[in-house]
C-alpha positions as CSV (number, residue, x, y, z in Angstrom):
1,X,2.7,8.5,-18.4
2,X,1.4,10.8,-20.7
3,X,0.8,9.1,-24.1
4,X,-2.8,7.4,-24.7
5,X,-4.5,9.0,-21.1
6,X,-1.2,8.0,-19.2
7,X,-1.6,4.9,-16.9
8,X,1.7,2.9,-18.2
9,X,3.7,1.0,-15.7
10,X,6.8,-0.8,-16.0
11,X,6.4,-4.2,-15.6
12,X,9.3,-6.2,-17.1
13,X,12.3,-5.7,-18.7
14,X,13.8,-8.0,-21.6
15,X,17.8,-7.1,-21.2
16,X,20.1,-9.1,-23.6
17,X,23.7,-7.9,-23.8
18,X,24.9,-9.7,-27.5
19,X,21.1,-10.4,-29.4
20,X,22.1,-7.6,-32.2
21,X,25.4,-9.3,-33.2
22,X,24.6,-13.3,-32.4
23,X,21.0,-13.4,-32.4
24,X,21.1,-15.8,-29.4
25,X,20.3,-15.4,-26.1
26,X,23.1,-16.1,-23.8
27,X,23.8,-17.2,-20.1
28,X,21.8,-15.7,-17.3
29,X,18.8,-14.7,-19.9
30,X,15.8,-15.2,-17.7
31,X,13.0,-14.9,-19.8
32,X,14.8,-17.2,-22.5
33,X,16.2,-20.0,-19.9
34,X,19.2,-19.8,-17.5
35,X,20.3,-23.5,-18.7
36,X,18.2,-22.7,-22.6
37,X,15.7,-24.5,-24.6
38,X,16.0,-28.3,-24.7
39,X,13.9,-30.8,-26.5
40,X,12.6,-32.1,-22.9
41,X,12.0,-27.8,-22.0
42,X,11.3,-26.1,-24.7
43,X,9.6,-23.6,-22.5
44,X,12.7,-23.1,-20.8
45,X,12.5,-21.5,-17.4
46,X,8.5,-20.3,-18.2
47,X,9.7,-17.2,-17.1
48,X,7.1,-15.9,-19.8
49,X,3.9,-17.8,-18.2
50,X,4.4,-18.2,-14.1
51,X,4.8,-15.8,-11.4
52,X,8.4,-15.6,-10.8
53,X,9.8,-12.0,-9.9
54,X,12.9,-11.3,-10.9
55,X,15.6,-8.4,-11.3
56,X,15.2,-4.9,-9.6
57,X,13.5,-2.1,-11.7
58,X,16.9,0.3,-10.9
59,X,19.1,-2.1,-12.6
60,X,16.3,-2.2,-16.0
61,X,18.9,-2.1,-18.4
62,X,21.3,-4.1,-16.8
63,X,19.3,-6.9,-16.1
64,X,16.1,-8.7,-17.0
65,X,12.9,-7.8,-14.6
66,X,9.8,-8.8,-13.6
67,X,7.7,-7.8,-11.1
68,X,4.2,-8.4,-9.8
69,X,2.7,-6.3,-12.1
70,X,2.9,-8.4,-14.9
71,X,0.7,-11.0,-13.8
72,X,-1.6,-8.6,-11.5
73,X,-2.2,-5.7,-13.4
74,X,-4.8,-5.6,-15.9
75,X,-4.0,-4.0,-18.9
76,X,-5.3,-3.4,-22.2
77,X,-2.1,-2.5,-24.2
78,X,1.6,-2.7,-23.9
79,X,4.6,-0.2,-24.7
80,X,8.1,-1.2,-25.4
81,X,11.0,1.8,-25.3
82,X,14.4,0.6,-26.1
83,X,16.8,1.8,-23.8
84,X,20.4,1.8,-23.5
85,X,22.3,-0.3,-21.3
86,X,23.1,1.3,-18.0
87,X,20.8,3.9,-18.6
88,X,19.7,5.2,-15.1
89,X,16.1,4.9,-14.3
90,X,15.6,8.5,-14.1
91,X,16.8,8.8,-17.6
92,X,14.7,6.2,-19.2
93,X,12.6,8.4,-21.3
94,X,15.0,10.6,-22.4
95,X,17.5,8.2,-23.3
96,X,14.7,5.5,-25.0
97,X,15.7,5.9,-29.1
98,X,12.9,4.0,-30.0
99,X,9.0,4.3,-28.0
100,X,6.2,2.0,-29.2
101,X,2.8,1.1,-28.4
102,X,-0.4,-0.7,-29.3
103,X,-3.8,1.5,-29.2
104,X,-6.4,-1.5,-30.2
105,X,-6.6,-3.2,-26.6
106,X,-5.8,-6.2,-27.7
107,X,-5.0,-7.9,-24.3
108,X,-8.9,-7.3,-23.2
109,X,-9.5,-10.7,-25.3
110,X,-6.5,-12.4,-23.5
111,X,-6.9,-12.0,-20.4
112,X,-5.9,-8.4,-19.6
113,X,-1.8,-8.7,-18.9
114,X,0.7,-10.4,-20.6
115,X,0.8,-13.8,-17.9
116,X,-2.3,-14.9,-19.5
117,X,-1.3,-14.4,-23.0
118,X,1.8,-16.4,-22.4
119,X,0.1,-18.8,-19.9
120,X,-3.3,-19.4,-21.5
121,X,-3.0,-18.8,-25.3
122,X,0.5,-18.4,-26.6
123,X,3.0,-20.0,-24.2
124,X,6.8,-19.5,-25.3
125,X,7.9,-22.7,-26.5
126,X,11.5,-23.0,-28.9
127,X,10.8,-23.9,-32.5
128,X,6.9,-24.7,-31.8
129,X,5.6,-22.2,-34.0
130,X,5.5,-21.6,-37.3
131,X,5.1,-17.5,-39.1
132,X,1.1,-18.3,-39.3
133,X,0.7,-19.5,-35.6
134,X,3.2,-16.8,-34.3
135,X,0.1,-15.0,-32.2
136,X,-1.0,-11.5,-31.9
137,X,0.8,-9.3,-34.6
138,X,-0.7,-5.9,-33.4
139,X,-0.5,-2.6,-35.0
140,X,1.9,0.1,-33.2
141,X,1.8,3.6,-32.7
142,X,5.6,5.4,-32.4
143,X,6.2,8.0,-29.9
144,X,10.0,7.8,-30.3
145,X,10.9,6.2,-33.8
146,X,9.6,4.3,-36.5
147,X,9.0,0.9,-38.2
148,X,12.3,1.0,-40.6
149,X,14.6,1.7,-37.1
150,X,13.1,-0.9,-35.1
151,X,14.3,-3.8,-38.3
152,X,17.9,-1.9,-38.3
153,X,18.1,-3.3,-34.6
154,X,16.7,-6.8,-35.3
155,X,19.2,-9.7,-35.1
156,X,19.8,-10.7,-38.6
157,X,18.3,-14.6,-38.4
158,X,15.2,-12.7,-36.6
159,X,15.1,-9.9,-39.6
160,X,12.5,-12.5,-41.6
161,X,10.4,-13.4,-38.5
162,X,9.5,-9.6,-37.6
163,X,6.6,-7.7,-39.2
164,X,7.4,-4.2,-39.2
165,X,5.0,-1.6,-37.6
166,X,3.5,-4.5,-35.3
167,X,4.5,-5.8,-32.0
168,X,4.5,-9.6,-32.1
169,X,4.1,-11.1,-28.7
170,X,5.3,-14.8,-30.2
171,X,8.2,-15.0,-32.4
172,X,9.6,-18.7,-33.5
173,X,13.1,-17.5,-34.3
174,X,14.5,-18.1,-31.1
């Protein structure tokens, strides 16, 4: 709560067991699709753009999560921390290897949270996008970490989709 005047919240958690190794999402992903991207869905579930809660934020990094906050807060930047799986949520900051975070307030010209990026400008779609139409590709600052870690945990068929130093909120890889 302390980095850029404090104020962060936790407002969703992206949890995927296997992405390092396969690069695929897998079975019970919610914000890819429980039953996955089809040519007739290619939004999936919409996890990314409606206001579907999901998940409990003591089981974080055991399971995907979303709570009200992420499409009633109002917000100006995100952070990401990866965290282990299991961790406890007491020991979220302390076990976090990596701590990221825009400083630009790029969301003001969204929308202010993350539901209207997704729902008004950049909705998650499979294979809709090419590298030029990815979205936002915003600077980050690291707390925990740096640009050359973050790529040694990238999926190898996500590896040439990912800028590093810069939080993408679209990616087309998936």
């Amino acid at each position: 709560m302390d980095a850029d005047e404090g104020g962060w919240t936790l407002v969703a958690s992206i949890h995927e067991n296997n992405l390092s190794t396969t690069g695929r999402c897998t079975s019970g992903d919610r914000w890819s699709s429980e039953q996955g991207y089809t040519d007739t869905r290619p939004e999936g579930d919409g996890n990314w753009s409606n206001r579907n809660v999901f998940g409990h934020v003591t089981a974080a990094t055991s399971d995907d999560y979303k709570n009200p906050g992420y499409f009633q807060l109002q917000a100006r930047d995100i952070m990401i921390w990866h965290v282990p799986n299991d961790t406890p949520l007491k020991n979220f900051s302390s076990a976090s290897y990596l701590q990221y975070r825009t400083n630009n307030h790029f969301l003001d010209q969204y929308g202010s949270n993350l539901y209207y990026l997704y729902k008004n400008h950049f909705p998650i779609k499979s294979a809709t996008y090419t590298r030029q139409q990815n979205g936002p590709s915003e600077p980050v600052v690291f707390e925990k970490g740096n640009a050359a870690e973050v790529m040694s945990h990238q999926a190898p068929n996500v590896k040439p989709h990912v800028e590093p130093g810069y939080i993408q909120v679209n990616e087309s890889a998936r």
